[in-house]
Backbone as JSON Lines, residues from 0, in Angstrom:
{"i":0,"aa":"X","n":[0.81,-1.2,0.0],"ca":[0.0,0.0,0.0],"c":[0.85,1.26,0.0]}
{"i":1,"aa":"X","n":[2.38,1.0,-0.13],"ca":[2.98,2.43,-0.14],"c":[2.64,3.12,-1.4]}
{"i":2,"aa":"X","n":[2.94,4.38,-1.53],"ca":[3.35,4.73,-2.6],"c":[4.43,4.68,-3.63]}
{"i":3,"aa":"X","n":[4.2,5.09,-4.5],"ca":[5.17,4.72,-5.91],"c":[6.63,5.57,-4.75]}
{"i":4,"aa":"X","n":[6.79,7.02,-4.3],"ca":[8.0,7.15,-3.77],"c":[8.09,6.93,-2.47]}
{"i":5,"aa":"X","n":[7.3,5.5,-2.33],"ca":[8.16,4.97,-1.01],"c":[7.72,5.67,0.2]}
{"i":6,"aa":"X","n":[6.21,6.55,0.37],"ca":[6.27,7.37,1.26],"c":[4.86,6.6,1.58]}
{"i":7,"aa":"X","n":[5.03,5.86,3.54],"ca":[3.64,5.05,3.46],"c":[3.3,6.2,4.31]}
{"i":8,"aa":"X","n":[2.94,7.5,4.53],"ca":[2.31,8.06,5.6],"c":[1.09,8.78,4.7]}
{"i":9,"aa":"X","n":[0.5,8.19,3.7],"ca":[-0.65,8.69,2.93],"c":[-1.83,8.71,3.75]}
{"i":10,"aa":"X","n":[-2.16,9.75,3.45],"ca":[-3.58,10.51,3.96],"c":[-4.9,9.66,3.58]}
{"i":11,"aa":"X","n":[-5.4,8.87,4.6],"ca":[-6.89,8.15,3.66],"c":[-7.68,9.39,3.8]}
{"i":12,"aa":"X","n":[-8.27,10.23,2.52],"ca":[-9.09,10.9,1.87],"c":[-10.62,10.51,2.1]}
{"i":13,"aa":"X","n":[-10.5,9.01,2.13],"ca":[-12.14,9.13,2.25],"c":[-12.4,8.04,3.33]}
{"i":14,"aa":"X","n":[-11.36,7.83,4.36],"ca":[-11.99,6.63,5.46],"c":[-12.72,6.79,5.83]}
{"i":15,"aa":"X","n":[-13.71,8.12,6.03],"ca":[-14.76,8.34,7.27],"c":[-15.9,7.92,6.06]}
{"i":16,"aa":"X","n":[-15.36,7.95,5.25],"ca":[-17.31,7.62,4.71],"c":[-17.05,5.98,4.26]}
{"i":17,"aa":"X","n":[-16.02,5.57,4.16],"ca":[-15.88,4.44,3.61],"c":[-16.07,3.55,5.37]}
{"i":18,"aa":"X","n":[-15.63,3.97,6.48],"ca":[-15.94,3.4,7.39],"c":[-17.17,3.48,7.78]}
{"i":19,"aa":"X","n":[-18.39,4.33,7.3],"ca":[-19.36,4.35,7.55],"c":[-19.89,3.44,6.53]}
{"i":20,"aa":"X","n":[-19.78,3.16,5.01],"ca":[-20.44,2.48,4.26],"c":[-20.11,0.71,4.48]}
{"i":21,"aa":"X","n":[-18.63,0.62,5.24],"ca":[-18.65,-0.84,5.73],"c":[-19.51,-1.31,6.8]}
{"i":22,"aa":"X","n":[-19.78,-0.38,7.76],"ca":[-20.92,-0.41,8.52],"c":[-22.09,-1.04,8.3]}
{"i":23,"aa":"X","n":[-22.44,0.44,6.87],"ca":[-23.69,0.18,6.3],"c":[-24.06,-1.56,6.16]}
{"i":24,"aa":"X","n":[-22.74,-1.68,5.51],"ca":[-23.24,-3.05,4.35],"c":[-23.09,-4.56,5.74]}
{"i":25,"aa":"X","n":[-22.58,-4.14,7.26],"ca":[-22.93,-5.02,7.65],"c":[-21.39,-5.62,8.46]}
{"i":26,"aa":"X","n":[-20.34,-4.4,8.12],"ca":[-19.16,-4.71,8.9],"c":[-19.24,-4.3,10.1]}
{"i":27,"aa":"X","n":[-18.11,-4.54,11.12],"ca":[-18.06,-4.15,12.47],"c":[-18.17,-2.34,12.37]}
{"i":28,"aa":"X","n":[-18.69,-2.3,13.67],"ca":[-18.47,-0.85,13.51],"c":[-17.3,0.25,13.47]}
{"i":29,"aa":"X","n":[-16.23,-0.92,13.83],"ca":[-14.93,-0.64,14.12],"c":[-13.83,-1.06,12.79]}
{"i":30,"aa":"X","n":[-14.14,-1.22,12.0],"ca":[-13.16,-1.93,10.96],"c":[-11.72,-1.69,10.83]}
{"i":31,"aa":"X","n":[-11.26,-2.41,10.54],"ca":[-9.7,-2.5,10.6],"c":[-9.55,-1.61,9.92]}
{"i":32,"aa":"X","n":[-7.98,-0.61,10.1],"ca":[-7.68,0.58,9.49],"c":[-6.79,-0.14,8.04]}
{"i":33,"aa":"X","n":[-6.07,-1.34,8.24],"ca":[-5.71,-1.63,6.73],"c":[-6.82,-1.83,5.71]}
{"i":34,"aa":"X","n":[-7.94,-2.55,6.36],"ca":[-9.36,-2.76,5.48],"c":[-9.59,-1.68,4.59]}
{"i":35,"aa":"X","n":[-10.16,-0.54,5.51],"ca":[-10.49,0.33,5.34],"c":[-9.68,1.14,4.21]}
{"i":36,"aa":"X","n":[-8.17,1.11,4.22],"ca":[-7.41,1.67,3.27],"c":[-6.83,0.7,2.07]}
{"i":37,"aa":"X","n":[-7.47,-0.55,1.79],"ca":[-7.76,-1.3,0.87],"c":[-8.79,-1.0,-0.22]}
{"i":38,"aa":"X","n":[-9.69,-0.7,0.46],"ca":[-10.61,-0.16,-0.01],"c":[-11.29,0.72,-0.6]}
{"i":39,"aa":"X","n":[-10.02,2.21,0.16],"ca":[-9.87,3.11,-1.04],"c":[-8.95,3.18,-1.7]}
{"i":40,"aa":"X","n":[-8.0,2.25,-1.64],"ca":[-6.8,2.4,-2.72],"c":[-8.19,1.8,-4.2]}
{"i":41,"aa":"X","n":[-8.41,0.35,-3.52],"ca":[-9.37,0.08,-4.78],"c":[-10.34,1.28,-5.46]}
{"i":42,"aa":"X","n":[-11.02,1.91,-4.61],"ca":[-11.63,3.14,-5.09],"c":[-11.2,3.49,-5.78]}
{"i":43,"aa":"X","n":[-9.89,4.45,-5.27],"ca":[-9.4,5.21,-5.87],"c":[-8.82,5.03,-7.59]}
{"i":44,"aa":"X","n":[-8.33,3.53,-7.47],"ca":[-7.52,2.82,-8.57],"c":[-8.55,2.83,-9.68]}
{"i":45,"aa":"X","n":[-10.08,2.85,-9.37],"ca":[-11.3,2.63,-10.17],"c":[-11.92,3.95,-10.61]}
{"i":46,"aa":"X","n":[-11.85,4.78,-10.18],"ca":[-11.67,6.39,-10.37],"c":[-10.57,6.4,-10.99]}
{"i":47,"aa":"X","n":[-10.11,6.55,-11.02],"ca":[-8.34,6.93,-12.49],"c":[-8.45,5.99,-13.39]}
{"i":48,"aa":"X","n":[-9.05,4.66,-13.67],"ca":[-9.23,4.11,-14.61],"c":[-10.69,4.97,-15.62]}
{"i":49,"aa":"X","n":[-11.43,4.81,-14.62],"ca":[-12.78,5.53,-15.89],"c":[-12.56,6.62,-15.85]}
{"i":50,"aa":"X","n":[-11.71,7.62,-15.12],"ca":[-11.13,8.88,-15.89],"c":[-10.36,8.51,-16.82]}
{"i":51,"aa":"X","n":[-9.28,8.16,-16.69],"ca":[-8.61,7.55,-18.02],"c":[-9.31,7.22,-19.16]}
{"i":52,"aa":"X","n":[-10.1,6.87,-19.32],"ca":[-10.86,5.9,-20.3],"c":[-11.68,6.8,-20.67]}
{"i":53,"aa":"X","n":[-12.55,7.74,-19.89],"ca":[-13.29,8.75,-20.08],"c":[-12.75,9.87,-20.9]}
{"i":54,"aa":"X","n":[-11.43,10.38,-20.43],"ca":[-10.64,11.54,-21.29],"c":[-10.1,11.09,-22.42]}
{"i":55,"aa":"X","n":[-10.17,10.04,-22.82],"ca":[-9.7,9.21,-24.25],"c":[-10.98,9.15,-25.08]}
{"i":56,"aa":"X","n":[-12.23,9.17,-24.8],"ca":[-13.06,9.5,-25.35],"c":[-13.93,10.64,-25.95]}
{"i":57,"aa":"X","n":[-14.38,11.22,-26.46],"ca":[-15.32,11.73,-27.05],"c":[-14.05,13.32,-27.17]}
{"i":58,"aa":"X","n":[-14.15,14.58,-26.75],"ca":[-13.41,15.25,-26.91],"c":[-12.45,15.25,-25.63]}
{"i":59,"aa":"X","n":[-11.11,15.31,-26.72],"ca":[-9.99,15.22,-26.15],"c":[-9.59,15.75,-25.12]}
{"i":60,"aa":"X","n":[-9.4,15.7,-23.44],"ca":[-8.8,16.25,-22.79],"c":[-10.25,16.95,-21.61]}
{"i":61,"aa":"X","n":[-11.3,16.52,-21.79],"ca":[-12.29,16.81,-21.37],"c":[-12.88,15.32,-20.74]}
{"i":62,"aa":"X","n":[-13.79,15.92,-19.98],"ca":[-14.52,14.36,-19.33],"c":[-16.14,15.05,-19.3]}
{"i":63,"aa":"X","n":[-16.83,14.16,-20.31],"ca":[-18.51,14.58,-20.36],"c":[-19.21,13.52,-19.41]}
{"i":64,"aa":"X","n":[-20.38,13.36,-19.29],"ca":[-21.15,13.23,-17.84],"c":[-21.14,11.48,-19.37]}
{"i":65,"aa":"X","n":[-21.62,12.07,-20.34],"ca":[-22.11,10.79,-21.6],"c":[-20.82,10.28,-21.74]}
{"i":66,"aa":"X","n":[-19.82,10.46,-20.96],"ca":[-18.42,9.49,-21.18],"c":[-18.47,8.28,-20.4]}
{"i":67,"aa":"X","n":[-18.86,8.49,-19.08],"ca":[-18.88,8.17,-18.13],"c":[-20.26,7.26,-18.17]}
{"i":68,"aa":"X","n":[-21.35,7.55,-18.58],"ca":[-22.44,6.91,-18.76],"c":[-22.13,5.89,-20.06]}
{"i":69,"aa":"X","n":[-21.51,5.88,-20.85],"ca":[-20.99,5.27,-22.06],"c":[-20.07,4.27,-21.47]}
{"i":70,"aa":"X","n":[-19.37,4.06,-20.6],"ca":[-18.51,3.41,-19.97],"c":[-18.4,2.72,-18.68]}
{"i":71,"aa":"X","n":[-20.26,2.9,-18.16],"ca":[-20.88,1.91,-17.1],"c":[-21.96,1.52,-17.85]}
{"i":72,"aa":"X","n":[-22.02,1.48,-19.22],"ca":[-23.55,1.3,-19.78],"c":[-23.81,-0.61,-19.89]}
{"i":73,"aa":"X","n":[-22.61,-1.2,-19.45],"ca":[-23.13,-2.88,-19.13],"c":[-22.71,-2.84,-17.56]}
{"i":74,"aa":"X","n":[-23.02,-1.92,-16.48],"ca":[-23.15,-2.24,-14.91],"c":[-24.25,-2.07,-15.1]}
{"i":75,"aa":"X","n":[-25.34,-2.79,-15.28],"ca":[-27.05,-2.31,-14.97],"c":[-27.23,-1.1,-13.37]}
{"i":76,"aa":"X","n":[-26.42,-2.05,-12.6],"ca":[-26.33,-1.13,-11.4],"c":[-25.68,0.16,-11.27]}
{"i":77,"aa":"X","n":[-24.71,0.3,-11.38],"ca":[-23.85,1.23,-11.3],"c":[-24.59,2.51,-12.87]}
{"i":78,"aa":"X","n":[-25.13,1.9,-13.83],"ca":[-25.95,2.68,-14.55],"c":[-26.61,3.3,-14.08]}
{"i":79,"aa":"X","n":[-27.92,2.09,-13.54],"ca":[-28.96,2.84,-12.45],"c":[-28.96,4.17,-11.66]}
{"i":80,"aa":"X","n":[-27.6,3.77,-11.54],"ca":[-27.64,5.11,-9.74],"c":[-27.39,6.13,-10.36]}
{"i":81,"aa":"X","n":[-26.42,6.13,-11.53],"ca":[-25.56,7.2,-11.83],"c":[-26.72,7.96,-12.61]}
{"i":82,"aa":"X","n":[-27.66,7.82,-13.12],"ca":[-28.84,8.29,-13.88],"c":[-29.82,8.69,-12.74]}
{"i":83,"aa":"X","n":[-29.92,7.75,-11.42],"ca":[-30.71,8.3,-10.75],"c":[-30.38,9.46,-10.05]}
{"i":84,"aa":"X","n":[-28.77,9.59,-10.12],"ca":[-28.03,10.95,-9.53],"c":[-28.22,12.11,-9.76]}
{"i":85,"aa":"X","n":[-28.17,11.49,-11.65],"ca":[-28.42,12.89,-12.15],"c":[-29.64,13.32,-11.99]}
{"i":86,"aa":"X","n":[-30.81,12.79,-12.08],"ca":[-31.92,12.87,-12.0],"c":[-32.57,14.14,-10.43]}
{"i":87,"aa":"X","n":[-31.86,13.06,-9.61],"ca":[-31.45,13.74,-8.11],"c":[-31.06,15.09,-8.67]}
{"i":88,"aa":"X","n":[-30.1,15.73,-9.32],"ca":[-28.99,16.83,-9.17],"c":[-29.82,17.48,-10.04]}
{"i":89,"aa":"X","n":[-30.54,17.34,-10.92],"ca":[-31.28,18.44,-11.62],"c":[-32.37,19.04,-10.72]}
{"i":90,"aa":"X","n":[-33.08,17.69,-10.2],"ca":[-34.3,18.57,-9.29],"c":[-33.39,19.47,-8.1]}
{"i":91,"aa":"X","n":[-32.58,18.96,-7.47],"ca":[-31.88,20.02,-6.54],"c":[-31.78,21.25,-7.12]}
{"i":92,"aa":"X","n":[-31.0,21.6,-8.29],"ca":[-30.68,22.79,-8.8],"c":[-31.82,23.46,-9.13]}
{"i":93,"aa":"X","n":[-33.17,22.96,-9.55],"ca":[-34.32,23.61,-10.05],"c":[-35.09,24.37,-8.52]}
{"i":94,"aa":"X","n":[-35.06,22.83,-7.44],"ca":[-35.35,23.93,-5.79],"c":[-34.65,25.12,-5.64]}
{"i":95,"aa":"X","n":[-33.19,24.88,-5.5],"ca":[-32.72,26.45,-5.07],"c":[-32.86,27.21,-6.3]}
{"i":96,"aa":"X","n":[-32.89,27.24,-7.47],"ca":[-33.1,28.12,-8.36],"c":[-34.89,28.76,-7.8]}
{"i":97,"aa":"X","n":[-35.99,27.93,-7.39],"ca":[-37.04,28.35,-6.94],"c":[-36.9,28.95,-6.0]}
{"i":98,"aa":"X","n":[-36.24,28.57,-4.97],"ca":[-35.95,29.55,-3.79],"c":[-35.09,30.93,-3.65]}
{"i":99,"aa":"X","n":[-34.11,30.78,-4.79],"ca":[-33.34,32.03,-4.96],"c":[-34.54,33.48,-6.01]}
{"i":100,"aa":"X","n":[-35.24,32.64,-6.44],"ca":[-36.64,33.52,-7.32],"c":[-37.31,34.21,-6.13]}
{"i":101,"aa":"X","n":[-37.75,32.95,-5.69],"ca":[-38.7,33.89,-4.31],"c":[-38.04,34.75,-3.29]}
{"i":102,"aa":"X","n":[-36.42,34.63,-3.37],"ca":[-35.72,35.35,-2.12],"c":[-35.92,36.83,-3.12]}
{"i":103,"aa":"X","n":[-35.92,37.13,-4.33],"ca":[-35.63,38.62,-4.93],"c":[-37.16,39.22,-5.17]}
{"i":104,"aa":"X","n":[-38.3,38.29,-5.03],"ca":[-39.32,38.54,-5.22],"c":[-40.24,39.5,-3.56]}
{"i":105,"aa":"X","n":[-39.45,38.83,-2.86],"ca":[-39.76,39.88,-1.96],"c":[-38.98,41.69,-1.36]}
């Protein structure tokens, strides 16, 4: 788990939610701290691959939301969510856009 220069005092970035989602799924509440940083190395390693793969596609040097959807389009699951996200993220933006209307309207 070191890094490429040999430096193991890396920062886990996302243990607190990843120790909460081992929880979720039914681990101790306490999970081992190598677990835990297994887990986002894997993350992480899976994130730089579909970026990778993503910026090789469609225009060069850019990453579109349809790159990314083009490149989970046989995870039925991982499809699912990512559509239901967006789905999620538009109605969010349309509430506060309603609420920022009514804040100038008074």
């Amino acid at each position: 788990m070191d890094d490429e220069d040999g430096d193991d005092t890396k920062k886990l970035t996302m243990s607190r939610e990843i120790k909460f989602m081992m929880y979720g799924f039914g681990d101790d509440p306490c999970p081992y701290t190598q677990s835990i940083a297994l887990i986002e190395d894997i993350v992480i390693n899976y994130i730089n691959e579909i970026s990778h793969q993503a910026l090789n596609m469609g225009k060069k040097g850019k990453i579109a939301v349809e790159d990314i959807l083009h490149l989970i389009r046989n995870d039925p699951k991982k499809h699912g969510r990512v559509k239901e996200l967006l789905i999620s993220n538009d109605e969010i933006k349309k509430a506060r856009k309603g609420f920022e209307e009514d804040k100038y309207r008074y």
